[in-house]
MDTraj code that builds the backbone (N, CA, C; nanometers):
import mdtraj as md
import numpy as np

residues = "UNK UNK UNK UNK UNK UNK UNK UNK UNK UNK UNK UNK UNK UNK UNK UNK UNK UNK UNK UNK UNK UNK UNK UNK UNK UNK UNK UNK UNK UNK UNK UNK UNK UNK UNK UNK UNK UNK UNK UNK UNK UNK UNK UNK UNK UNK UNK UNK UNK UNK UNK UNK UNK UNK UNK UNK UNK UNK UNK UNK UNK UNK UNK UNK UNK UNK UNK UNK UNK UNK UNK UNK UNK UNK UNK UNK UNK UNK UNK UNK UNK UNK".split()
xyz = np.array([
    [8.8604, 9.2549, 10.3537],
    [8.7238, 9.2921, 10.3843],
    [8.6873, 9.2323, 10.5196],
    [8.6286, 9.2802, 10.5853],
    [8.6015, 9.2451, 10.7552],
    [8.4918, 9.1115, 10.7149],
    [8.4932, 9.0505, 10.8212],
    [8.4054, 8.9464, 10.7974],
    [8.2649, 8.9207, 10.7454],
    [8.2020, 8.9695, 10.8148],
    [8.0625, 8.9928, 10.7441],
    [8.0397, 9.1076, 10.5953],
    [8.1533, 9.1760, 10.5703],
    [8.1401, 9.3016, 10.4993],
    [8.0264, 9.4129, 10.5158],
    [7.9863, 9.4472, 10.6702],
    [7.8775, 9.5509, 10.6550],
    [7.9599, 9.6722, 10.7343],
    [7.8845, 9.8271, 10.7542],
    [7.9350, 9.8588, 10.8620],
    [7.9086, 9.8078, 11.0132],
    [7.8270, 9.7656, 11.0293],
    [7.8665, 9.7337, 11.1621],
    [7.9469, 9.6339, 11.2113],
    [8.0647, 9.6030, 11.1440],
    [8.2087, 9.5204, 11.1736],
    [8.3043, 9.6638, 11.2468],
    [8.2657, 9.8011, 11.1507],
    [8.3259, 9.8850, 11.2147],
    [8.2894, 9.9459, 11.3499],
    [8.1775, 9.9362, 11.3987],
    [8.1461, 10.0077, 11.5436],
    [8.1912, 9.9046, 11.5951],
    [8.2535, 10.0164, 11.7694],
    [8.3429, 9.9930, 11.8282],
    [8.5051, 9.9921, 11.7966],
    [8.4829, 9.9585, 11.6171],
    [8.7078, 9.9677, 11.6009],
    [8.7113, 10.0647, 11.5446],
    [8.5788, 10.1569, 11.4780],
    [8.6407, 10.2575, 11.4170],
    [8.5931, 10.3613, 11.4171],
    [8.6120, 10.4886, 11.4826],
    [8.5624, 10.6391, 11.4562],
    [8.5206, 10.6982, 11.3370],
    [8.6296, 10.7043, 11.2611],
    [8.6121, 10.7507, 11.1063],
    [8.6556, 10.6564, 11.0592],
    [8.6231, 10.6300, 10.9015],
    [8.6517, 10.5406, 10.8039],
    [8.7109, 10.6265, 10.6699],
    [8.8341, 10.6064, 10.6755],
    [8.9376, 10.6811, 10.5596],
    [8.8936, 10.5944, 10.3858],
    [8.8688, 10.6657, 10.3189],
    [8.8755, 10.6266, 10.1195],
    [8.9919, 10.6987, 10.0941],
    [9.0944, 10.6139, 10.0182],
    [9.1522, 10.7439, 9.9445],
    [9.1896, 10.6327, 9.7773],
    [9.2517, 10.7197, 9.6879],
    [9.2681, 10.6393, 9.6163],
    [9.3911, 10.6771, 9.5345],
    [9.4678, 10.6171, 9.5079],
    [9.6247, 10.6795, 9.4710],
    [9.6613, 10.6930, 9.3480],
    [9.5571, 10.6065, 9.3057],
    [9.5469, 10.6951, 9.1092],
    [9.5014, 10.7973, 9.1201],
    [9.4254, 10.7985, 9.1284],
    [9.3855, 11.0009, 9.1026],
    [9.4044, 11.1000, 9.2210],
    [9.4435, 11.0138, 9.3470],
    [9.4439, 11.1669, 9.4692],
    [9.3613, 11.1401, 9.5394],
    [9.2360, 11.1260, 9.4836],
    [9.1084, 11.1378, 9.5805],
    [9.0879, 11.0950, 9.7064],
    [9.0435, 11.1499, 9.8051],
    [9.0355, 11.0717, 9.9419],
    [8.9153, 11.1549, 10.0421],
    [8.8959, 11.0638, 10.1604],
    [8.7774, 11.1393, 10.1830],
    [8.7742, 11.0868, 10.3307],
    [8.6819, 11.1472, 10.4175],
    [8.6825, 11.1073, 10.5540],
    [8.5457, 11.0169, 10.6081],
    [8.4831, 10.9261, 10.6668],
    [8.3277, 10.9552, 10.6949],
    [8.3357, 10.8694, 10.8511],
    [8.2309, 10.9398, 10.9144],
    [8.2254, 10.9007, 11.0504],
    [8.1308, 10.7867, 11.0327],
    [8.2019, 10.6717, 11.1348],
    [8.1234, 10.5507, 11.1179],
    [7.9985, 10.5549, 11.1955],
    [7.9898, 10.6315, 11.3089],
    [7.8276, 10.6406, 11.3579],
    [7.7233, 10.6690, 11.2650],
    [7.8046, 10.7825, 11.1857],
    [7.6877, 10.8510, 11.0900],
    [7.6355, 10.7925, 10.9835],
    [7.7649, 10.7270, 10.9034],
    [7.6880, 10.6200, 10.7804],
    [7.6318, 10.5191, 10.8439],
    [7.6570, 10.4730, 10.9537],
    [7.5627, 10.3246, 11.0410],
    [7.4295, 10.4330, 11.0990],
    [7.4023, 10.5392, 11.1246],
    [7.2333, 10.6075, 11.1279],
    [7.1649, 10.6176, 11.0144],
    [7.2912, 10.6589, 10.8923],
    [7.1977, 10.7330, 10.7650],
    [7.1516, 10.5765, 10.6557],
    [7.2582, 10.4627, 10.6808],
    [7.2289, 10.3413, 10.5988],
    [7.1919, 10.2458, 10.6788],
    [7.2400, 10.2254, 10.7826],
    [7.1802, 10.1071, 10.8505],
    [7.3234, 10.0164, 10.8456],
    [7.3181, 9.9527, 10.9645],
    [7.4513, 9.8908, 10.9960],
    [7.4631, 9.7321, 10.8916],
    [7.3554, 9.6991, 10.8378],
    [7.3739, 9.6038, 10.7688],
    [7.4165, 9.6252, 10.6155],
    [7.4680, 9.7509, 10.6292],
    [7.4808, 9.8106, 10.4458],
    [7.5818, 9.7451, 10.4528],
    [7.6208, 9.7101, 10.3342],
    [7.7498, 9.6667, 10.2898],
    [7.8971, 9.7645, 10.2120],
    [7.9993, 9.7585, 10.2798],
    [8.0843, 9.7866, 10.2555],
    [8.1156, 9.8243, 10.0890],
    [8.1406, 9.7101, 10.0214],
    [8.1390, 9.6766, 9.8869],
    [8.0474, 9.7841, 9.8446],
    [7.9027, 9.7761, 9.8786],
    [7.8338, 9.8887, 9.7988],
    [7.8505, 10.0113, 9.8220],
    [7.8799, 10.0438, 9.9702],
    [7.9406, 10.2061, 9.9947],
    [8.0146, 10.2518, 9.9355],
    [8.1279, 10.1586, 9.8919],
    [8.2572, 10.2356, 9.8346],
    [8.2322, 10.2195, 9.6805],
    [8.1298, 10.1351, 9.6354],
    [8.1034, 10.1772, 9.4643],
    [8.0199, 10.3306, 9.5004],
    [7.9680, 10.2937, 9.5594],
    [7.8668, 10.4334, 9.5380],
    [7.9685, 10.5334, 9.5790],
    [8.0171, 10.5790, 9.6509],
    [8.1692, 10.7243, 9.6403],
    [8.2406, 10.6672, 9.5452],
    [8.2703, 10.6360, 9.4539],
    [8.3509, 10.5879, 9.3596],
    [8.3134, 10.6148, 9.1971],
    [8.1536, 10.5941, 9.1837],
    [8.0894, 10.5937, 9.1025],
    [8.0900, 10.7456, 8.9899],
    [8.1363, 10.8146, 9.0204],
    [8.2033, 10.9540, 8.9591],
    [8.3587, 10.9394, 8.9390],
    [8.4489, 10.8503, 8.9451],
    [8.5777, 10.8336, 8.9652],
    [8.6184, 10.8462, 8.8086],
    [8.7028, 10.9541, 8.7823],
    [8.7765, 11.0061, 8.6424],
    [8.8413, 10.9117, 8.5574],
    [8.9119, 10.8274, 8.6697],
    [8.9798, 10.7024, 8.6088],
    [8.8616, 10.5997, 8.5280],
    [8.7532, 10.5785, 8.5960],
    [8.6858, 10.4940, 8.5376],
    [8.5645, 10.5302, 8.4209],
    [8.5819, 10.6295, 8.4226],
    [8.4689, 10.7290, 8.3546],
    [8.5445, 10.8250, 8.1599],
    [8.6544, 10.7660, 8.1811],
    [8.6948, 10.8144, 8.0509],
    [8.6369, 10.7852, 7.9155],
    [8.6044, 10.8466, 7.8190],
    [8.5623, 10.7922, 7.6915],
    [8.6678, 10.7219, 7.6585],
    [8.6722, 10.6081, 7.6035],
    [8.7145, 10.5189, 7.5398],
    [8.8969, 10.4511, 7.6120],
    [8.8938, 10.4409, 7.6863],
    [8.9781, 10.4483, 7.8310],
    [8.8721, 10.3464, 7.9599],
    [9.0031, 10.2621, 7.9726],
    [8.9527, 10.1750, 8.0420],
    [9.0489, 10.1478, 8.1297],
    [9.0055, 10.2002, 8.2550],
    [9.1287, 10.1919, 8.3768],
    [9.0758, 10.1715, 8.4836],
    [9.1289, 10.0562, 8.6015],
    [9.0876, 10.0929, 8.7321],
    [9.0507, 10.1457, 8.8163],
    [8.9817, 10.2347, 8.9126],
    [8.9631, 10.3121, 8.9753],
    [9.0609, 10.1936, 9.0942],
    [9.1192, 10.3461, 9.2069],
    [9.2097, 10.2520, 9.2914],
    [9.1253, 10.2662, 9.4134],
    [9.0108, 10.3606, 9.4663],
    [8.9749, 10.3557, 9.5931],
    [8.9689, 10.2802, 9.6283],
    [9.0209, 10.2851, 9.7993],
    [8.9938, 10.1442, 9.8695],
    [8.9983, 10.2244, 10.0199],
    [8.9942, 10.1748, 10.1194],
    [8.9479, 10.1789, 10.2725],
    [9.0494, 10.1458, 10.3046],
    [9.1865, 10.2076, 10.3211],
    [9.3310, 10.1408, 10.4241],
    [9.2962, 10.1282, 10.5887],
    [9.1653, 10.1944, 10.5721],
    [9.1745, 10.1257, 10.7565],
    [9.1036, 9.9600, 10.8046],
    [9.0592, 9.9321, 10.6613],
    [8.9794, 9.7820, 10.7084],
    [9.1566, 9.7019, 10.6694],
    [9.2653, 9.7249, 10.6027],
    [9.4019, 9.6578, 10.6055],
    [9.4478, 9.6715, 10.7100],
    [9.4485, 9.7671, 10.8221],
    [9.4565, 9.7858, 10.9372],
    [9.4373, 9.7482, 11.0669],
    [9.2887, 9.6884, 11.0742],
    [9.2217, 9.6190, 11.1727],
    [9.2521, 9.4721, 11.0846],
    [9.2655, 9.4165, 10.9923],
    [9.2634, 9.2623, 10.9456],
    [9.4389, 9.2478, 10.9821],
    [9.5070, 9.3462, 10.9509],
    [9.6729, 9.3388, 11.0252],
    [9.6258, 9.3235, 11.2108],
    [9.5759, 9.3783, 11.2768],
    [9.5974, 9.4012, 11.4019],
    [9.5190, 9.2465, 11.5004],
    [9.4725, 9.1663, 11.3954],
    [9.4101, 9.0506, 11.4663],
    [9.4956, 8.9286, 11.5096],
])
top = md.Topology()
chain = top.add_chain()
for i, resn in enumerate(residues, 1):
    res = top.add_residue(resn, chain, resSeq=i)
    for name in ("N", "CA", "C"):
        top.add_atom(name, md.element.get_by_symbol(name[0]), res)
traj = md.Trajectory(xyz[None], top)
């Protein structure tokens, strides 16, 4: 997780911000200007990715209790490149 955990750790390192998640497939694209206009650069990370997550099949089963795997491989990316 980037240091402060908000988006604005990502302006300036990152254009788009990749979700994907390898239990179920799912993956998704979002431009970091746009979620830092529509939330505000002090949103937090952690809560962005529950909230796209929050419909996730894996975690939503009746009586089934499994991980959801989404995660952000580009914040492993920039914490590798320091």
């Amino acid at each position: 997780m980037p240091s402060d955990g908000t988006l604005d750790y990502l302006v300036g390192k990152l254009e788009v911000l990749h979700v994907e998640c390898p239990t179920c497939g799912r993956q998704g694209r979002y431009h970091v200007a746009r979620l830092v206009a529509e939330l505000g650069p002090k949103y937090r990370l952690t809560d962005w990715l529950h909230e796209r997550a929050i419909d996730c099949p894996q975690k939503n089963q009746q009586g089934v209790t499994r991980a959801c795997g989404a995660h952000m491989p580009d914040l492993s990316r920039l914490r590798d490149q320091k």
